[in-house]
C-alpha positions in Angstrom: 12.6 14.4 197.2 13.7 17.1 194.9 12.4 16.3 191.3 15.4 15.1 188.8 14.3 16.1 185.0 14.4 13.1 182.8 15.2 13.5 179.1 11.0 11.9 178.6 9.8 15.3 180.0 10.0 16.7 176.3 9.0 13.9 175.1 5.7 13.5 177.2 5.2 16.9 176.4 4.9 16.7 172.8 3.3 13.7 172.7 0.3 15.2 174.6 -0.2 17.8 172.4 -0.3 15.7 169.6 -2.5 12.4 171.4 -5.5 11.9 173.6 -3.4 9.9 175.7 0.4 8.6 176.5 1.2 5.4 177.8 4.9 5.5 179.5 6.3 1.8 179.8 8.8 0.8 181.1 10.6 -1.1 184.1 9.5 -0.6 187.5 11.1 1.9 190.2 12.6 4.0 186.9 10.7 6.9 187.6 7.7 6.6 185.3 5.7 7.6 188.0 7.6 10.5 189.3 7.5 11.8 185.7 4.0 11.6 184.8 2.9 13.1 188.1 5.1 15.8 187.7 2.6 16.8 184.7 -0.6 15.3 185.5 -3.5 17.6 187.3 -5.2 14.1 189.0 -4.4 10.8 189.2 -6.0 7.4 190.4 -3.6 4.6 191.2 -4.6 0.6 190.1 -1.8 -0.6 192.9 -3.5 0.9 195.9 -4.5 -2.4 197.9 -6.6 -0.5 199.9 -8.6 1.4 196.8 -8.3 -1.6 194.3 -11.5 -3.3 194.7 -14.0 -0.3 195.1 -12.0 0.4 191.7 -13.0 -3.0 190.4 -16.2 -2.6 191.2 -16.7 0.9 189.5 -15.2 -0.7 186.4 -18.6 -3.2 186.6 -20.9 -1.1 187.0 -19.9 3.1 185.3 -16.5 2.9 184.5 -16.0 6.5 183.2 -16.0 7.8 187.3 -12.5 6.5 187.2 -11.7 9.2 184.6 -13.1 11.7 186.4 -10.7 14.3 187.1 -8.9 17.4 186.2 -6.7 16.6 183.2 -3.8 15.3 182.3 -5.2 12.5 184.5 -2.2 9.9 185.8 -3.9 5.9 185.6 -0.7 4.4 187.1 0.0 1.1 186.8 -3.5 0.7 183.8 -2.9 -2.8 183.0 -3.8 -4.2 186.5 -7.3 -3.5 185.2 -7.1 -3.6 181.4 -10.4 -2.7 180.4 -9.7 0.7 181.4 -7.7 1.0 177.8 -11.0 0.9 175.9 -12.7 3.5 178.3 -10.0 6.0 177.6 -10.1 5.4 174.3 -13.5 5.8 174.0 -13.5 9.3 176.1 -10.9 10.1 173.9 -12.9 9.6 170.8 -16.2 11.4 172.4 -14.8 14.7 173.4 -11.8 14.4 170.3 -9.6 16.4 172.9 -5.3 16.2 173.3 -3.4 15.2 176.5 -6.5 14.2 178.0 -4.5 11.0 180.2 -0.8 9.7 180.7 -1.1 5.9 181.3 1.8 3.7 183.2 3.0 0.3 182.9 5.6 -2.1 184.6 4.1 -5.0 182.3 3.3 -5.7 179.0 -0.5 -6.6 178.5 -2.0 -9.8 176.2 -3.7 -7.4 173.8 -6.5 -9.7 173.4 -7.5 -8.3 176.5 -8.4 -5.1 174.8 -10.9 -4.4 172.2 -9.2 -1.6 170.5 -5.2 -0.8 169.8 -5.5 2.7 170.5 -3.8 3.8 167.4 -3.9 7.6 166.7 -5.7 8.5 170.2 -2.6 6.6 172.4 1.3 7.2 172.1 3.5 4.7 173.7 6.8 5.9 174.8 9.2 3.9 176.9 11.6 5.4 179.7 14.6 3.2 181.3 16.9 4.0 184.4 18.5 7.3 184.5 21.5 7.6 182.0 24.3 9.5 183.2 23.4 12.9 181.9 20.4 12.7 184.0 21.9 11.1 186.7 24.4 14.3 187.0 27.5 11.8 186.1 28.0 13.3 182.6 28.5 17.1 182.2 26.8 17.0 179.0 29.5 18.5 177.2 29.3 16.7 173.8 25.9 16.0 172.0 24.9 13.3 169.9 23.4 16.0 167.7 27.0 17.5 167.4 28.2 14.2 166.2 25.8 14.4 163.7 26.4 18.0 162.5 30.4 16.8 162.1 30.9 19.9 164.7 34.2 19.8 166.5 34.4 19.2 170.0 36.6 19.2 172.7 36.1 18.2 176.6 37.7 16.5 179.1 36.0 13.6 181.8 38.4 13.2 184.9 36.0 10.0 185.5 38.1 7.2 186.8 37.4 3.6 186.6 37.2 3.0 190.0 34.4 5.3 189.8 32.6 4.0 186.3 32.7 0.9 188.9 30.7 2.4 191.6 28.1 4.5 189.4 28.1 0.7 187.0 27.3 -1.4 190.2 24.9 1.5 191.7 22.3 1.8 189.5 20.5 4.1 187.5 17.2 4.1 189.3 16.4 7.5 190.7 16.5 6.7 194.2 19.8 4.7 194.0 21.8 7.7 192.7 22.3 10.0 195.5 22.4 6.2 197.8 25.6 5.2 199.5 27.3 2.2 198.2 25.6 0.0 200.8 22.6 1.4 200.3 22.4 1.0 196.7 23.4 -2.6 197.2 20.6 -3.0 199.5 18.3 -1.8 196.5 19.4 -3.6 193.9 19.5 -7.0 196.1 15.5 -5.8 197.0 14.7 -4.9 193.3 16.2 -8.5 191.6 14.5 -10.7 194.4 11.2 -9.1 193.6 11.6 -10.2 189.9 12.6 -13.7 191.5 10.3 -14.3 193.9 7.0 -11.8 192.7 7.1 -10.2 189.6 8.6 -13.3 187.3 4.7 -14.6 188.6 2.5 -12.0 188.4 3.6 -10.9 184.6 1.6 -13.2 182.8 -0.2 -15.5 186.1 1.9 -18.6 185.2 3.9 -19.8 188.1 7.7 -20.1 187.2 10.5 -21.1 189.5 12.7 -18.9 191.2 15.9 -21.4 191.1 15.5 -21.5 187.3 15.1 -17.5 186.6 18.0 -16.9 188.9 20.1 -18.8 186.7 19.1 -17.9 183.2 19.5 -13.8 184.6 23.0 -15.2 185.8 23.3 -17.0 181.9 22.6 -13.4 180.6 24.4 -12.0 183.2 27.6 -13.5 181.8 26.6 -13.0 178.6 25.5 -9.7 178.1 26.1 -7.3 175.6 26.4 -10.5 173.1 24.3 -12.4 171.0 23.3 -15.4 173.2 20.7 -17.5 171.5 18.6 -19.7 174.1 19.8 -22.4 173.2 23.3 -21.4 173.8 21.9 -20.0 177.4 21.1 -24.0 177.9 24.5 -25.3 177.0 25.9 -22.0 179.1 23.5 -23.3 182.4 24.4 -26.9 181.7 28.5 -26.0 181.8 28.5 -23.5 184.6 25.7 -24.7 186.6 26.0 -28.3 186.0 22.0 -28.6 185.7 19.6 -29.7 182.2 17.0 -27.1 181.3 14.8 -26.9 178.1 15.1 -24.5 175.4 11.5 -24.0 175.6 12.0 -23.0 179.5 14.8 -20.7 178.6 12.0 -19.0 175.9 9.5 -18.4 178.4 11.5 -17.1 181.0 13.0 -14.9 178.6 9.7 -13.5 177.1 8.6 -13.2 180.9 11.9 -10.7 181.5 10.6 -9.0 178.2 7.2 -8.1 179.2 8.7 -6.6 182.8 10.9 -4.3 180.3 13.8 -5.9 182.6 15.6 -7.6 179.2 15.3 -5.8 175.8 17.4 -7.1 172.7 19.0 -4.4 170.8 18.3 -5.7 167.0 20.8 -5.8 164.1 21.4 -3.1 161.8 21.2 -4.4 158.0 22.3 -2.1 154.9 23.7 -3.2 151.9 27.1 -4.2 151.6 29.8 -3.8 149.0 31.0 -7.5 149.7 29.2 -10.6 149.6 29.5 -11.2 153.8 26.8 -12.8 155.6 25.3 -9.6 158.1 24.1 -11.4 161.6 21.0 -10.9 162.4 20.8 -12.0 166.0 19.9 -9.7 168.2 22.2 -8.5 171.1 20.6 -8.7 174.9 20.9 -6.6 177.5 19.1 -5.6 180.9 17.5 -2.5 181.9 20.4 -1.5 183.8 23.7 -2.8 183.9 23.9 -2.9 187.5 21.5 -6.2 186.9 24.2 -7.8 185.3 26.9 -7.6 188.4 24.4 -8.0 190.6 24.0 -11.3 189.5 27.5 -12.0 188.9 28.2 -11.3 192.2 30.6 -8.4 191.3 31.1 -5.2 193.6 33.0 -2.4 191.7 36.5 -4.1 193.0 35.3 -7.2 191.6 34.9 -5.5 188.3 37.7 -3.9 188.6 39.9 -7.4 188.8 37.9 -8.7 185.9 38.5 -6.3 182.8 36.6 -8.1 180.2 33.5 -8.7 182.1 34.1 -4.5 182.9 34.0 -3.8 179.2 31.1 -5.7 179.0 29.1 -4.4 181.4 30.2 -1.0 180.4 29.0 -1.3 176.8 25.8 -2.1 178.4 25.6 1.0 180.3 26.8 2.8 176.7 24.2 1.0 174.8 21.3 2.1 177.5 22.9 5.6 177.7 22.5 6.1 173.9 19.3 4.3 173.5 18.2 7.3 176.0 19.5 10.0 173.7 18.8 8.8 170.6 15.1 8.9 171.8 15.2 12.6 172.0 16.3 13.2 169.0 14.0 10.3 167.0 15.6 7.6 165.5 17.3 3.7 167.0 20.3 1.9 168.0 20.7 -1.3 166.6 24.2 -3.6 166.4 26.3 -4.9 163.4 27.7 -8.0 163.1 28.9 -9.8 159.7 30.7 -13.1 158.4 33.5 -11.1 157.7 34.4 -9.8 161.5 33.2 -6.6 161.1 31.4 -4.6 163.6 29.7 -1.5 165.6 28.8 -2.1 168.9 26.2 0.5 168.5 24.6 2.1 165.0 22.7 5.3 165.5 19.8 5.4 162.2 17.6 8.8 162.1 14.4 8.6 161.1 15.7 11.1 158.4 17.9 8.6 157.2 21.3 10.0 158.8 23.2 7.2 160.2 26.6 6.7 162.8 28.3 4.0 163.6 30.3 3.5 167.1 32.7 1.5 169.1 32.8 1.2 172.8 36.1 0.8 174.7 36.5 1.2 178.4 40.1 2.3 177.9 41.8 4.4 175.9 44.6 1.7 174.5 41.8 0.3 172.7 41.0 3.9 171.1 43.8 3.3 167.8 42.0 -0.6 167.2 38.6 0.3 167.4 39.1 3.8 164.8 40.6 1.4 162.4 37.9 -1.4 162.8 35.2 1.6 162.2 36.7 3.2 159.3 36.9 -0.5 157.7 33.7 -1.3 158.1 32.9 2.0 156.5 34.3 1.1 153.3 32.0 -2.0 153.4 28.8 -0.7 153.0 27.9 0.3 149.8 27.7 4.2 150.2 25.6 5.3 147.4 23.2 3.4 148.3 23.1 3.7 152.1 24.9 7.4 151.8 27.8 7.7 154.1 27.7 8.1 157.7 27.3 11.3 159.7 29.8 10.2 162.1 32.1 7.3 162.8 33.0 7.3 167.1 34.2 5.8 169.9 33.2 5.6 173.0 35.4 5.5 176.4 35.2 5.7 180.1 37.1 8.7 180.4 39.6 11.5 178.8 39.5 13.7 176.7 36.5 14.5 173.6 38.4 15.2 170.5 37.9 14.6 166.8 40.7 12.6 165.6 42.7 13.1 162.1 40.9 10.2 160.5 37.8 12.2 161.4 36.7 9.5 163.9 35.5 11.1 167.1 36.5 9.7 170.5 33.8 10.7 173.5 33.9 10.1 177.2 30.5 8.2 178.0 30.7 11.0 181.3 31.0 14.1 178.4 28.0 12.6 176.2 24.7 13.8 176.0 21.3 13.3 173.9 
C-alpha cells in the first residue's frame, strides 16, 4: 500500500533531532506504525505472538540485545513489556545521542511500572485518524496559519452533505479511506467489537463487561461533542436503556476508553472576562473518530442525513478532531468555551505564543449569520487588554465557499481547511 503522508511526519522529524527518543500514542489502526516505519532503519515488534517470549526472556537475562539495531530503531507496541522504557532511557543517557528510537503505544501505561519518566531524553507526541487534509477530502486551500495572519482568502468546497455523510460514517483510519462503503462498515463494526470484547480487558487486566461498555459508548455516542458528566451518562443509560449502573462504573469504563486514546475530553478554555459570568469548566468528550459515534448509534450516512441535529453533532466532532490535527503542526491547543451567560466557541485555538481564535461550527450555511453574531459577542466579553484580542474569529461549515465576511469573521469549508 502506497504510503499516505501524515501531518506527524514533521513532527517526528523534529522531535528526533531534538530527543533520544519519541514515543507516538495514540489509538490503534491510526497509522502510528506505518509512520514510524516509514523513518525507522530497524524495528522489533512486542505484538509478535510468535517472537514475544524469546523477547521476554531477553528482557531477564541482557535486555540491551533488543536495542540492537541500525537506528532510528521502531519498539512497536513498548508497553506490552514496560521495562523496556528504562533500557532506552538508559542507552539514551550512555551514548547522549538524538533520534536514537521511535516508541508506539495503543495504551497508556501505570507509570509505576517504570523507574524513570523519561523527561528530556523521550518526546511524546500523539497522532489520531486521518483528518481530511490527509485523507485527500480537503484541498487544503485555506490554512489555519492564514487565519492567524488575518490573510484573505477565498475558495470554494463543492462537498455535499450526502457526502460529509459517507466520509463521517467511513472513518478516518488509513485503510478505511480508499474502502467502499461496505467495506468501511465492515471495519468499523471489526474495530468497536475489539474494544468490546478485547481491548476494554487487556488495557489495564481488569475484566469489564461488554453489555455495560456497549452502552456507555452508545451514552457518549448520543452525547458527544457535549459536556456529559458521568453521572449524567447514568441517568442518560437509566432513561434510554431502562437499566441502573453506578457512577463509579461509568468512571472506570470511561478512564479504560481514555487509556486506549479511543475517548479524549477537549478541556475548557478560561480567560478573564469583562462580566461577572460563571466560565464552565467541564470538559467536552469526544471519540477518536466520529465514525465511532454513528456506529454506535446505529446511523448509516442516510440515517444521518434524516437526523440533522445528531449530523451537526457528529460533524463538530469531526471539526474538533480535524483542528486538533492542525493545530499540532503549528504548536499550540483546542480547548471549548462555555459560560453562565450562554456564550460560546465550539472550538478556541491558543498558540503557545499567546495568539488566540475562537470558532463556531455549523454544518449548514443558514446557521453562518447566528453563529458570526454569537462569536463577535462573545468577543466583547473577554477582557481584551488583558487576554489581547483574537487573531481570528471563524466559522466552520460543511461546504461553500471560504471568504472573509464584512464583520471580519471568516467562514471556512471543513473540506478547504488545512493545518
Amino acid at each position: 500500500m502506497k504510503y499516505r503522508p501524515r501531518l506527524a511526519d514533521k513532527e517526528l522529524e523534529r522531535n528526533l533531532k531534538a530527543f533520544g527518543a519519541v514515543l507516538i500514542e495514540g489509538p490503534k489502526w491510526c497509522g502510528k506504525t506505518t509512520t514510524a516505519e516509514h523513518i525507522s532503519k530497524s524495528a522489533i515488534y512486542f505484538q509478535n505472538e510468535d517472537e514475544f517470549s524469546k523477547y521476554e526472556g531477553i528482557m531477564e537475562y541482557k535486555p540491551s540485545l533488543l536495542l540492537d539495531g541500525e537506528n532510528p530503531r521502531l519498539i512497536d507496541e513498548w508497553q506490552m513489556i514496560p521495562r523496556i522504557w528504562d533500557v532506552i532511557r538508559f542507552d539514551i543517557d550512555r551514548r547522549s545521542e538524538k533520534g536514537l528510537y521511535v516508541l508506539t503505544g495503543s495504551t497508556t501505561v501505570d507509570e509505576t511500572e517504570i523507574k524513570h519518566s523519561g523527561a528530556g531524553r523521550i518526546k511524546r507526541m500523539t497522532m489520531g485518524t486521518m483528518s481530511l487534509f490527509e485523507s485527500g477530502d480537503s484541498d487544503g486551500s485555506v490554512s489555519l496559519t492564514d487565519l492567524f495572519e488575518n490573510k484573505d482568502i477565498g475558495s470554494e468546497s463543492d462537498t455535499t452533505f450526502e457526502e460529509m455523510a459517507y466520509i463521517i460514517t467511513r472513518g478516518g483510519w488509513p485503510d478505511s479511506i480508499d474502502s467502499d462503503p461496505e467495506v468501511a462498515y465492515e471495519q468499523i463494526d471489526g474495530y468497536c467489537k475489539t474494544i468490546l470484547k478485547s481491548d476494554i480487558h487487556t488495557v489495564d487486566g481488569i475484566k469489564k463487561d461488554s453489555e455495560r461498555m456497549f452502552q456507555i459508548m452508545r451514552s457518549l455516542s448520543r452525547n458527544i461533542s457535549t459536556s456529559i458528566t458521568d453521572t449524567k451518562i447514568v441517568a442518560d443509560i437509566e432513561h434510554f436503556e431502562g437499566t441502573k449502573i453506578h457512577v463509579n462504573t461509568v468512571k472506570n469504563y470511561v478512564s479504560a476508553l481514555k487509556k486506549l486514546h479511543v475517548l479524549y475530553e477537549l478541556p475548557a478554555w478560561s480567560p478573564k472576562l469583562r462580566s461577572k459570568a460563571t466560565i464552565r469548566t467541564s470538559p467536552t468528550r469526544h471519540f477518536c473518530d466520529p465514525a465511532i459515534a454513528a456506529y454506535f448509534l446505529g446511523a448509516s450516512a442516510n440515517n444521518l442525513m434524516d437526523d440533522p441535529e445528531t449530523y451537526g453533532l457528529i460533524f463538530e466532532s469531526l471539526v474538533i478532531r480535524d483542528l486538533r490535527t492542525y493545530v499540532q503542526g503549528i504548536g499550540g491547543q483546542v480547548y471549548h468555551y462555555r459560560d453562565s451567560n450562554g456564550m460560546e466557541a465550539d472550538a478556541v485555538i491558543h498558540l503557545k505564543d499567546g495568539r488566540w481564535g475562537l470558532v463556531e461550527v455549523k454544518l449548514g450555511q443558514s446557521k453562518v449569520e447566528e453563529a458570526s453574531s454569537n462569536l463577535l459577542k462573545l468577543r466583547n466579553t473577554i477582557d481584551l487588554e488583558i487576554m489581547g484580542g483574537p487573531s481570528f474569529l471563524a466559522v466552520i461549515t460543511c461546504n461553500g465557499y471560504a471568504y472573509k465576511r464584512e464583520d471580519g469573521v471568516y467562514v471556512v469549508p471543513i473540506t478547504c481547511l488545512k493545518n
